[in-house]
FILOTI-213925 format. One record per residue (C-alpha): residue number from 1; residue in three letters; x, y, z. Coordinates in steps of 0.1 Angstrom, whole numbers, plus 2048, in hexadecimal, padded with zeros to 3 digits. Each point is the difference from the previous one (the first is absolute). Example, Ala and Ser with C-alpha at 12.3 -4.5 7.8 and 13.67 -1.06 7.14 Angstrom:
<sites>
   n res   X   Y   Z
   1 Ala 87B 7D3 84E
   2 Ser 80E 822 7F9
</sites>
This chain:
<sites>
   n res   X   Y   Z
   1 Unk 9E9 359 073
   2 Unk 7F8 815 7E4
   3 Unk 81E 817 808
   4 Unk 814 7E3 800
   5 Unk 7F9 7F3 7DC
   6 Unk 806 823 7F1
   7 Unk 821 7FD 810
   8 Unk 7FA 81E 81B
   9 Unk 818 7FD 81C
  10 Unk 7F7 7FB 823
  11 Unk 813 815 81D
  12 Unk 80F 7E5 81C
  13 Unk 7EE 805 822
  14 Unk 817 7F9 81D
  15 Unk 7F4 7E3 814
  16 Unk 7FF 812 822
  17 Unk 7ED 81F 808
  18 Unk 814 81E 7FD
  19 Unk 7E8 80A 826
  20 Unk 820 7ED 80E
  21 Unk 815 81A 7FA
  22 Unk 804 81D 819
  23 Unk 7F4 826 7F1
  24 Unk 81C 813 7FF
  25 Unk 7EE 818 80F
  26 Unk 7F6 7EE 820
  27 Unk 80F 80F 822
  28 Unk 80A 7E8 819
  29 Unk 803 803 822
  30 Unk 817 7E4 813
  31 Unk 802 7FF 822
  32 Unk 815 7EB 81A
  33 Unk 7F1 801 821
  34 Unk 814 7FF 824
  35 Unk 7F2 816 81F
  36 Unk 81D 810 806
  37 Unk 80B 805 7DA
  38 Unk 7E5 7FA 7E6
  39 Unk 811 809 7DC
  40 Unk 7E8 812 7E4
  41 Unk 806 804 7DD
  42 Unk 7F2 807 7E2
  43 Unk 804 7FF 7DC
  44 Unk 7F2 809 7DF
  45 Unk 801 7E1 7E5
  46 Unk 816 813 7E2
  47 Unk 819 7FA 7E7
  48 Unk 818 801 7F8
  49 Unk 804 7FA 829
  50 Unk 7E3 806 81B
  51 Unk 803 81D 812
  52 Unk 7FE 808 826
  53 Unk 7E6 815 80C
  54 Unk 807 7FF 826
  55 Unk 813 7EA 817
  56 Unk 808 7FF 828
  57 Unk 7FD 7ED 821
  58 Unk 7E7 809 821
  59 Unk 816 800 81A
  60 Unk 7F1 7FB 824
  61 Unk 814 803 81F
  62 Unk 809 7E5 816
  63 Unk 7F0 814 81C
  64 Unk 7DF 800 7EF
  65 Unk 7E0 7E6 806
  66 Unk 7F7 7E9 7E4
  67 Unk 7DE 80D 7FB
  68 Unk 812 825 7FB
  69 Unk 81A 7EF 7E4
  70 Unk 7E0 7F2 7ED
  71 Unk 7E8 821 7FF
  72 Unk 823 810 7F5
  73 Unk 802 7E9 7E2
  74 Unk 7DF 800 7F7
  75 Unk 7FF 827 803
  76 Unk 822 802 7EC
  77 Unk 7F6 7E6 7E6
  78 Unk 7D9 80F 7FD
  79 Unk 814 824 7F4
  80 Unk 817 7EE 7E8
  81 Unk 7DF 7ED 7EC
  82 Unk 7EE 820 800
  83 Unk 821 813 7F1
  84 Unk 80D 7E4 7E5
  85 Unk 7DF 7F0 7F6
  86 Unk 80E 7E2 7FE
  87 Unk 7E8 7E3 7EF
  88 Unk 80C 7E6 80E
  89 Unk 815 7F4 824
  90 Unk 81B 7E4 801
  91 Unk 80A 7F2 826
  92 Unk 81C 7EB 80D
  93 Unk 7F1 7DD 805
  94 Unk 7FD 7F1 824
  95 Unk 822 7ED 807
  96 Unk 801 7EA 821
  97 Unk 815 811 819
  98 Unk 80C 7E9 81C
  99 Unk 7F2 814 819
 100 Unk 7DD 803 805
 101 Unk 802 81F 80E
 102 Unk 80D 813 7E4
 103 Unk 7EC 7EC 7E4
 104 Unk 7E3 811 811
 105 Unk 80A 820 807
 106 Unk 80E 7FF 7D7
 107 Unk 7DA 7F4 7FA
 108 Unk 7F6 820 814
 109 Unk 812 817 7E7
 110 Unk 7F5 7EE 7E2
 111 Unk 7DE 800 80C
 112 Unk 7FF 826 801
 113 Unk 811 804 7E3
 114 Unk 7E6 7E6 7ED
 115 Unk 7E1 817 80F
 116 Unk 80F 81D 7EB
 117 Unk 805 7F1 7E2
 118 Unk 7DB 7EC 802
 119 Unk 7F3 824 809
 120 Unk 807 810 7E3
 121 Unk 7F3 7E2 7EE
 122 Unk 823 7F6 7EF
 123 Unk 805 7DF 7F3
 124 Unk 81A 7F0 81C
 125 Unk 818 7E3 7F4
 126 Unk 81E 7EE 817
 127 Unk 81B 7FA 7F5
 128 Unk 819 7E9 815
 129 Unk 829 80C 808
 130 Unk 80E 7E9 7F1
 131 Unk 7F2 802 7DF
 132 Unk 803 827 801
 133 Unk 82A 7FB 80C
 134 Unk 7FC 7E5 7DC
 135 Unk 7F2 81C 7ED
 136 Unk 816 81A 806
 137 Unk 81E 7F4 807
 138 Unk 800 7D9 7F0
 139 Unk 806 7F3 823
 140 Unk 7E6 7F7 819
 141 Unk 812 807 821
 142 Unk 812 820 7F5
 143 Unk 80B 818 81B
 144 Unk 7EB 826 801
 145 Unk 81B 811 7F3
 146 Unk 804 7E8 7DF
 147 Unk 7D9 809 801
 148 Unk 806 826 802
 149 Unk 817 800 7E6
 150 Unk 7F2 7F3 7E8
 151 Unk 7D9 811 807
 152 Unk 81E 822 7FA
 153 Unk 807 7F2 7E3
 154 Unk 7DF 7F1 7EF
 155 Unk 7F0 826 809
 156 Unk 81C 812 7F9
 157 Unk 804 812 820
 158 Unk 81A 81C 80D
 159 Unk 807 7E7 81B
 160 Unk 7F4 7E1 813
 161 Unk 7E0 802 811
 162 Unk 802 7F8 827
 163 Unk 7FC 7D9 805
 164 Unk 7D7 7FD 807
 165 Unk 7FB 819 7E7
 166 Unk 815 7EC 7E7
 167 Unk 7EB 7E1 808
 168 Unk 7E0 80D 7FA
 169 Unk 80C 811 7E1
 170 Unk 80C 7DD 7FA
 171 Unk 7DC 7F3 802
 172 Unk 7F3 81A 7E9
 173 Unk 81C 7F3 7E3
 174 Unk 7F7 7E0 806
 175 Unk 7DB 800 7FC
 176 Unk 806 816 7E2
 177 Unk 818 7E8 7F0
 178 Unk 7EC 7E0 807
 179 Unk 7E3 80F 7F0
 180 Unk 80D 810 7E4
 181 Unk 80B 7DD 7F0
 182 Unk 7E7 7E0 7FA
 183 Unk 803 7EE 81D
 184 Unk 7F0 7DE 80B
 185 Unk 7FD 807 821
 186 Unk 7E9 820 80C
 187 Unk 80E 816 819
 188 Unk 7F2 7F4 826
 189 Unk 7DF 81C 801
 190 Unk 7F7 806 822
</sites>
């Protein structure tokens, strides 16, 4: 009060916690899962745009079992978290296939993929397609190629990433752009 009648001036303070925003050094690994093609990627939060650290797909045969698909992605994903570091894992959110069969063989994959990330004690948050497809592309039911694209362009790549790559590079932007602005919803944690 004091400062007030000497006529000191008082610095605003911004009405919501600057902890919203995302540290622009924070690593982030996104992953969309799928036995027979889970997609990887991962990003460091930058400016003046983030910057790709790795990116690919686990590819398992047709010919092989499910269990042998799943220790392959956990096995491929455990390398990639030791290498990159990353602090924190983004995954496609569950969407409800019409066949059972798949929605629980895409559960399978996820699973596995989940396990890794919880390992290595990252924070783990879902995000759901149609709001990544929104984010990236300003339309919710855009095609993988519209999604490729654009993840080319946002990360300034040499070329498009291979479509389940692209996707969970996808994931990556999306968590880093959500939480890099105030936002009145919170990211879904899981």
């Amino acid at each position: 009060m004091q400062n007030r009648v000497s006529g000191g001036r008082r610095a605003a303070t911004p009405v919501f916690a600057s902890s919203l925003r995302v540290p622009t050094n924070q690593v982030i690994l996104g992953i969309d899962p799928s036995l027979r093609g889970t997609g990887y990627g991962v990003i460091r939060v930058g400016k003046p745009y983030p910057q790709t650290l790795a990116h690919g797909t686990i590819v398992c045969p047709q010919s092989w079992e499910q269990s042998r698909c799943l220790v392959k992605i956990a096995q491929t994903l455990r390398d990639v978290v030791k290498q990159q570091r990353p602090t924190v894992c983004v995954v496609e959110g569950l969407f409800y296939a019409q066949n059972l069969r798949t929605a629980l063989t895409m559960g399978e994959a996820r699973g596995a993929a989940l396990v890794i990330a919880a390992e290595a004690g990252l924070e783990i948050y879902e995000v759901a397609p149609r709001k990544v497809k929104q984010a990236i592309v300003g339309y919710g039911a855009a095609q993988k190629l519209a999604v490729a694209k654009m993840v080319q362009r946002l990360l300034a790549l040499p070329k498009a990433p291979a479509p389940d790559a692209a996707d969970a590079l996808a994931l990556a932007l999306t968590h880093a752009q959500e939480n890099g602005r105030y936002t009145l919803s919170a990211p879904k944690k899981i």
